[in-house]
C-alpha positions as CSV (number, residue, x, y, z in Angstrom):
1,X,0.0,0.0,0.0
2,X,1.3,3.7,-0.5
3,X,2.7,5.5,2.1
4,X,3.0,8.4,3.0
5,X,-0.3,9.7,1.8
6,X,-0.3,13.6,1.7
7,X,-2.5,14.0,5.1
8,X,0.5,12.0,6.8
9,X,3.0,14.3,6.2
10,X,4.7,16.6,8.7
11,X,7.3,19.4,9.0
12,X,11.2,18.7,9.1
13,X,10.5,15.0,7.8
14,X,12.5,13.7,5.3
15,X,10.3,10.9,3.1
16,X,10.6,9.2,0.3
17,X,7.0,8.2,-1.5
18,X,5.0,8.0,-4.8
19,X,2.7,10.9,-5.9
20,X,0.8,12.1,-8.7
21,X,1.7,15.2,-10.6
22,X,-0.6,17.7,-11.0
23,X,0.9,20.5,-12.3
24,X,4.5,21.0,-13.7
25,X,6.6,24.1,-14.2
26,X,10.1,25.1,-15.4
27,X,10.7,28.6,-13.9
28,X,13.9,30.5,-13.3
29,X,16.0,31.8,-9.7
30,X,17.1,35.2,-9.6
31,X,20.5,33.8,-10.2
32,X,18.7,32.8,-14.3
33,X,19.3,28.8,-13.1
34,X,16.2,26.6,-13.3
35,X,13.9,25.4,-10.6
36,X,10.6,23.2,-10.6
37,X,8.0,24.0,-9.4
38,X,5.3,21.2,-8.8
39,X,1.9,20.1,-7.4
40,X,2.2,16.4,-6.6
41,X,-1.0,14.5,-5.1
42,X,-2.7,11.6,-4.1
43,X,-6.3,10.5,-2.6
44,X,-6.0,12.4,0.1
45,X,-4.6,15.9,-0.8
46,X,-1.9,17.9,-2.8
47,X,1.4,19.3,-1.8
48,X,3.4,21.9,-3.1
49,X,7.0,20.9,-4.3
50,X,10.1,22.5,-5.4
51,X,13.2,21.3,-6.7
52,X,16.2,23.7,-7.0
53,X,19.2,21.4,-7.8
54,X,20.2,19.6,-10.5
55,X,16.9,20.1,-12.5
56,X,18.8,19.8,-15.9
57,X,19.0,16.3,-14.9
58,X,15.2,15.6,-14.7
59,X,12.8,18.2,-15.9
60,X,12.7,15.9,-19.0
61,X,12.0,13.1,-17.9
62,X,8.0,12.9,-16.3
63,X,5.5,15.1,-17.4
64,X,2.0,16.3,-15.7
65,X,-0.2,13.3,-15.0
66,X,3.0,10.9,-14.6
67,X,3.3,9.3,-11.4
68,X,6.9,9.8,-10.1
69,X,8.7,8.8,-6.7
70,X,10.7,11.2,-5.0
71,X,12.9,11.6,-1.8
72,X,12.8,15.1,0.2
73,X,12.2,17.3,2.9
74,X,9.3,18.6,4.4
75,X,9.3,22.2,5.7
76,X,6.9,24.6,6.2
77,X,6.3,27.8,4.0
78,X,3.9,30.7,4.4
79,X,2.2,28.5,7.2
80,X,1.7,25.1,4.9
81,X,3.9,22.2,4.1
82,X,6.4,22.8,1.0
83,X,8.5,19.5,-0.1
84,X,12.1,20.4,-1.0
85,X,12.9,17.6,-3.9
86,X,15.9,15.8,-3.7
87,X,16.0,13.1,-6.4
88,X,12.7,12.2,-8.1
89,X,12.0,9.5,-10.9
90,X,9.3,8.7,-13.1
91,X,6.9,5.7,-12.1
92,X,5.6,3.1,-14.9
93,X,1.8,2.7,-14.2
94,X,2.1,-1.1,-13.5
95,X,3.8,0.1,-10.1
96,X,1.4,1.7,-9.0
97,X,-2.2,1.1,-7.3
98,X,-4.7,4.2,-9.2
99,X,-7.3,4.3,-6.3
100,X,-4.0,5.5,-4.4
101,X,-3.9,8.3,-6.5
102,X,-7.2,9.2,-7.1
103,X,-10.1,10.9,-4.5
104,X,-13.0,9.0,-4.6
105,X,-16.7,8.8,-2.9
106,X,-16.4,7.1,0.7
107,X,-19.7,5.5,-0.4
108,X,-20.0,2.4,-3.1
109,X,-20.6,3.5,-6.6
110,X,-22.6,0.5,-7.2
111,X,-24.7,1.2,-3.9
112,X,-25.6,4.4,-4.7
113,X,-26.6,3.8,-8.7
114,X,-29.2,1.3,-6.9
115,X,-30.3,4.5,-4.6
116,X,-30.5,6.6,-8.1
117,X,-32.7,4.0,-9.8
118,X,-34.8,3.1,-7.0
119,X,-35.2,7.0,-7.2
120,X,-36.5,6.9,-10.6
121,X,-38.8,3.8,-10.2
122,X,-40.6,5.9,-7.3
123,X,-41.5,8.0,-10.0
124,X,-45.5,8.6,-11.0
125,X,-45.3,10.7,-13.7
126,X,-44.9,8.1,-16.7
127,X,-43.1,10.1,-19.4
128,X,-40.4,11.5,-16.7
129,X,-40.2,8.1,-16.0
130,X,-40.0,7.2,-19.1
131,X,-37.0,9.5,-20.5
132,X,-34.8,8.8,-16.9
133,X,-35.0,5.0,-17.6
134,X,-34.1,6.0,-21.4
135,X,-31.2,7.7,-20.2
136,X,-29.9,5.3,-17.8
137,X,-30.2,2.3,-19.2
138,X,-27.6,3.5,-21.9
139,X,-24.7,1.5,-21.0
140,X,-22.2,4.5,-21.5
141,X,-23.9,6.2,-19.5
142,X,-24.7,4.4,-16.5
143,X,-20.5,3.7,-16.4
144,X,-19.8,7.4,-16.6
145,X,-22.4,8.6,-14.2
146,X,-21.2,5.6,-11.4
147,X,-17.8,7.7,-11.9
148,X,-18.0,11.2,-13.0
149,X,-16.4,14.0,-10.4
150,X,-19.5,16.8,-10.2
151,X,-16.8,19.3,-11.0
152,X,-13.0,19.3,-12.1
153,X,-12.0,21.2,-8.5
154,X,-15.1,23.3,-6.9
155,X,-17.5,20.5,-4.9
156,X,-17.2,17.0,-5.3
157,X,-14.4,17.0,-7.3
158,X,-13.7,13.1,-7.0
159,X,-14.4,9.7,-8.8
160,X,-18.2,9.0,-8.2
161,X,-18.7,12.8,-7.0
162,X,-21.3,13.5,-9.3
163,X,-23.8,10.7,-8.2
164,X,-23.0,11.5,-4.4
165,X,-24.0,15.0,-5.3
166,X,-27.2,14.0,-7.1
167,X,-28.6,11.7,-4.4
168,X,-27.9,14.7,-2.1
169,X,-30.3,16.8,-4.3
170,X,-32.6,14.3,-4.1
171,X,-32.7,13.6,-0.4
172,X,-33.2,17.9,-0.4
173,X,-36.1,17.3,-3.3
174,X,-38.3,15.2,-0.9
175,X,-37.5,17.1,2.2
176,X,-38.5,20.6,0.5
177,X,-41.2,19.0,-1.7
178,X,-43.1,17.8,1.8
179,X,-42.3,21.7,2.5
180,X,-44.1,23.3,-0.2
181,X,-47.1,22.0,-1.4
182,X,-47.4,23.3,-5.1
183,X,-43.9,21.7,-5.7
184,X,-44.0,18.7,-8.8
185,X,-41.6,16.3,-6.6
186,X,-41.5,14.2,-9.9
187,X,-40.3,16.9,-12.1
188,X,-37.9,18.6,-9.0
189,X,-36.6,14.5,-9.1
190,X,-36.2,14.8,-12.8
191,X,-34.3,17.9,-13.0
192,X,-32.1,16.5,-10.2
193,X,-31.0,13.8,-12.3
194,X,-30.7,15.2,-15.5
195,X,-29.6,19.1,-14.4
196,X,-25.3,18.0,-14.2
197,X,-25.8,14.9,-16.2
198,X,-23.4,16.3,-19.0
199,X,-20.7,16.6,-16.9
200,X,-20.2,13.0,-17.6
201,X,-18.7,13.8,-21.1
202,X,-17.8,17.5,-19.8
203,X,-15.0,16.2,-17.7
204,X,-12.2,13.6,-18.1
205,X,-11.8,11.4,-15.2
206,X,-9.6,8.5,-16.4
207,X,-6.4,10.2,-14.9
208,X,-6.6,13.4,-13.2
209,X,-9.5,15.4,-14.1
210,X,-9.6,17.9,-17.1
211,X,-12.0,19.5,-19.5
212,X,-12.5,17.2,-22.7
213,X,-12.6,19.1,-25.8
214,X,-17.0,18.7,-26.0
215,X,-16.3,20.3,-22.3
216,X,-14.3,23.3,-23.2
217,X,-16.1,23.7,-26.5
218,X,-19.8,23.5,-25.5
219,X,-20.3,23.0,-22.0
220,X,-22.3,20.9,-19.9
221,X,-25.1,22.3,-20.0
222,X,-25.8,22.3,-23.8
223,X,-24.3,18.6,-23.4
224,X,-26.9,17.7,-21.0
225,X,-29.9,19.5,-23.9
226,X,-28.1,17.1,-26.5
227,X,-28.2,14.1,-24.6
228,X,-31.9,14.8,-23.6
229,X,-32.7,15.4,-27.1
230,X,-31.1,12.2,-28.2
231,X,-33.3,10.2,-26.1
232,X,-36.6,11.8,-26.9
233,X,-36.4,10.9,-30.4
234,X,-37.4,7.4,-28.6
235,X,-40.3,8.7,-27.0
236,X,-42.6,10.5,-29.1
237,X,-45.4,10.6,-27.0
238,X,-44.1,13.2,-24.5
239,X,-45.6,16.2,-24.2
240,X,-43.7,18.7,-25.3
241,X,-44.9,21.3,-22.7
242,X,-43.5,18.5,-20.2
243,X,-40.2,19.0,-22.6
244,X,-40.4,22.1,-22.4
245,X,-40.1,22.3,-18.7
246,X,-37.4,19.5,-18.0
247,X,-34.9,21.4,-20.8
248,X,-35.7,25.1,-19.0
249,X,-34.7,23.1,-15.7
250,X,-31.3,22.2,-17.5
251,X,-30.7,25.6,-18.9
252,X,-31.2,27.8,-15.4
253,X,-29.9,25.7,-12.9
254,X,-27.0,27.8,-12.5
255,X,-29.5,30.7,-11.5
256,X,-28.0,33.5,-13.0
257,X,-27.0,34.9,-16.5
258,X,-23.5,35.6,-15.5
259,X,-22.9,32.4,-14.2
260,X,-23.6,30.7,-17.1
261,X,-27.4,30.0,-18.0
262,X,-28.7,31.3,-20.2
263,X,-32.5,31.2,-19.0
264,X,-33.4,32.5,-15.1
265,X,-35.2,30.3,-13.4
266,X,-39.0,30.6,-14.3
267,X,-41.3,28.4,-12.2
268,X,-41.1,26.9,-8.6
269,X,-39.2,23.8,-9.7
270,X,-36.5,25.4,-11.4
271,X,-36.0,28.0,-8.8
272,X,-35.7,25.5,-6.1
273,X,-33.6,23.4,-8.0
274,X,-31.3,25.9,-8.4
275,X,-31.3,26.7,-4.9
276,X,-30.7,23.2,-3.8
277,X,-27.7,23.1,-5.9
278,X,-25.8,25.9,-5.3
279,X,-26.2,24.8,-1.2
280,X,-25.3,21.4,-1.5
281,X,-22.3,22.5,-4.0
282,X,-21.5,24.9,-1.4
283,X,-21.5,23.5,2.0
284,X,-19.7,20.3,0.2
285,X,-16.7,22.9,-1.0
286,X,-16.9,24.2,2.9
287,X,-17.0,20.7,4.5
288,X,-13.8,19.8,1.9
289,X,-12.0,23.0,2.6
290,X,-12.1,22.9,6.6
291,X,-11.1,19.3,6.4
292,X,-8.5,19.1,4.0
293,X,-6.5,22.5,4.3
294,X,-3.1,22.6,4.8
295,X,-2.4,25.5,7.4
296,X,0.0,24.5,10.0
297,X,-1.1,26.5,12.6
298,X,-4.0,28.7,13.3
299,X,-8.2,28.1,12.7
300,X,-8.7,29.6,9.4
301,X,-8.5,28.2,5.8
302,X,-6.7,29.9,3.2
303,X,-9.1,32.2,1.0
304,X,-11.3,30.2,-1.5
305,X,-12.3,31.7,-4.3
306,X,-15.2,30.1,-4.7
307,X,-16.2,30.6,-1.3
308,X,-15.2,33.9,-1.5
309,X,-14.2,33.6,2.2
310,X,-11.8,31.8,4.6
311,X,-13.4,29.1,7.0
312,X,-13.2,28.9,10.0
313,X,-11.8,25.3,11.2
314,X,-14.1,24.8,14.0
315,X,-13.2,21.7,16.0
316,X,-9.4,23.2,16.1
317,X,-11.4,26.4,17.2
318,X,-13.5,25.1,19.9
319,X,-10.2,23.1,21.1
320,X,-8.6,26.1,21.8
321,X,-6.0,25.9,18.8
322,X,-7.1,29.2,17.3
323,X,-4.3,30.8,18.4
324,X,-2.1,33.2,15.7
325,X,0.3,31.5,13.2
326,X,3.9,32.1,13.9
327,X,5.1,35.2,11.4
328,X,7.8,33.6,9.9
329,X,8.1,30.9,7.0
330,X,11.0,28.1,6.6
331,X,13.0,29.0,3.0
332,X,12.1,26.6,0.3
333,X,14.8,27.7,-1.6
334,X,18.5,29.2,-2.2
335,X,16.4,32.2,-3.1
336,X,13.9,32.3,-0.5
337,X,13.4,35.1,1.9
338,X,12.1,34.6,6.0
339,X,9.7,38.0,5.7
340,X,9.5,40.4,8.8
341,X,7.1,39.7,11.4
342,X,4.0,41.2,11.1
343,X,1.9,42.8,14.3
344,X,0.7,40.8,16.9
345,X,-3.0,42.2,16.3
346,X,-2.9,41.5,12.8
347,X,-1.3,37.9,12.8
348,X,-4.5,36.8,15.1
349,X,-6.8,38.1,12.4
350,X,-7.8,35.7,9.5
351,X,-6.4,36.4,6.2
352,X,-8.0,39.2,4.4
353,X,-9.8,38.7,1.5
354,X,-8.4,39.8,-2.0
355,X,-10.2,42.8,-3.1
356,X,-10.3,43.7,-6.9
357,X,-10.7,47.6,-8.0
358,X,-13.0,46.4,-10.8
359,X,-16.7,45.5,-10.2
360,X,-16.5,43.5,-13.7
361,X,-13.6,41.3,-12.5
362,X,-15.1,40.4,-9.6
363,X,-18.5,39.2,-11.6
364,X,-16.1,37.4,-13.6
365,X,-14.3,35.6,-10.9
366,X,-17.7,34.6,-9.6
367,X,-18.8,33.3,-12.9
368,X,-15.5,31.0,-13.6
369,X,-16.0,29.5,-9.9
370,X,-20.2,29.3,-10.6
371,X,-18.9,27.4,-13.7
372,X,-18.1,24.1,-11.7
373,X,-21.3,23.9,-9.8
């Protein structure tokens, strides 16, 4: 089994392990010699790296996406871990294990596609019935949704993340639909089923997760209107007012323009389907963030963009380890500079959030992060 996993790691340790990498840059020192600058990861998180010797040597020889073993030190920079390379070499894929490698759902894909169409078969409205059963009994399909992330890195951004996200939406269907009387719990189910179901050829998921070229080109959203197109041409007796409803629940599910659709929600279904997902999206992106960040010290998060906001880490709060960072960073590099101490008062305060002087870029910030929900 792999080890150390990411979570395991710990300052002024000097390991040797197997990781996946992320992201890969040549850049230069002050001095014009070369560094690397990586993102290595496995299941359980992602590191930054560096390597500032003998680079020459390797920068050839792996590439993004490779899996590679390396042999460093751990330090601490700017409050997180930082690895400090030593040697590294690239991994052939029979060496490895990929569920090492890869975050997944804690729950069993094949468990929660029974949930998903036990869902369906509750259904009483024939023809949503009808087109669901049409759309997952396509073979392709049903193998991609069992593994799809819900989003390449916003909210359930691992291997079976999509369907976890979905059954979410539909426990929060029932619960609101009890709530509200003149709510259509089969067409709130539908939606909820069909509203991300693009994503499945949006994404690529087979190693590491990346748009595909249908993703970057069209989108999942006009995805998800083709593949419910495809699949009506099987049913043509259903209403097409009933269409008409279940494609506007595809298009406005992101709620606004600027983030994406191009309709506003205009009935109770679509409004609270949109709703439903932007919560669950969000408090899964909050959960994930508290739980995985890699802060050393002190009870706040880094800054999420999506979030727009640090979070608060709240059982290290209520433990009393809220206490402020230490002002001062270990150098990852021949280069690398320890900066001043800042003020007491302002080290205890939570990082500030990054301001823009343009209205219009911060609409656009929003709309890239509302992208992946």
């Amino acid at each position: 089994m792999k080890s150390p996993y990411v979570n395991e790691l710990e300052p002024n340790q000097i390991i040797t392990g197997c990781f996946l990498v992320h992201s890969k840059e040549v850049r230069q020192k002050k001095t014009g010699e070369l560094y690397l600058s990586l993102l290595l990861g496995d299941r359980t998180g992602e590191l930054d790296a560096k390597m500032w010797d003998n680079v020459q040597e390797v920068m050839e020889t792996f590439d993004r996406d490779d899996f590679i073993k390396v042999k460093g030190a751990i330090q601490v920079f700017h409050n997180r871990p930082q690895l400090t390379i030593h040697k590294v070499r690239r991994m052939e894929d029979g060496e490895v294990e990929f569920a090492d490698y890869f975050p997944s759902s804690r729950r069993d894909p094949d468990e929660m596609w029974s949930d998903l169409r036990a869902t369906v078969s509750g259904l009483t409205n024939p023809h949503l019935k009808a087109l669901l059963d049409a759309m997952l009994d396509d073979p392709d399909i049903a193998w991609r949704y069992r593994r799809a992330p819900a989003a390449k890195q916003i909210h359930h951004a691992f291997l079976g993340g999509l369907i976890e996200h979905v059954l979410s939406l539909c426990a929060l269907a029932r619960m609101t639909a009890r709530h509200y009387p003149n709510i259509d719990c089969d067409l709130l189910l539908a939606g909820v089923a069909l509203h991300d179901i693009g994503k499945i050829y949006e994404l690529n998921y087979e190693r590491g997760f990346s748009y595909s070229i249908d993703g970057q080109l069209i989108g999942h959203i006009s995805i998800g209107m083709r593949m419910v197109a495809e699949k009506l041409r099987g049913l043509p007796d259903f209403p097409p007012e009933l269409r008409t409803l279940v494609e506007h629940m595809i298009l406005s599910h992101h709620g606004q323009l600027e983030f994406g659709s191009p309709k506003l929600p205009m009935f109770p279904e679509a409004l609270l389907l949109h709703y439903l997902d932007d919560m669950d999206s969000k408090m899964e992106c909050m959960r994930f963030l508290a739980e995985n960040d890699r802060q050393v010290e002190g009870c706040f998060t880094t800054y999420s963009s999506a979030l727009e906001r640090t979070v608060l880490k709240k059982d290290r709060f209520l433990a009393g380890e809220g206490g402020p960072a230490p002002a001062r960073a270990v150098a990852a590099g021949p280069d690398a500079k320890t900066p001043a101490a800042p003020p007491a008062a302002a080290a205890a305060r939570p990082p500030a959030t990054p301001k823009s002087d343009s209205p219009f870029a911060d609409k656009l910030k929003q709309a890239i992060a509302k992208q992946e929900s």
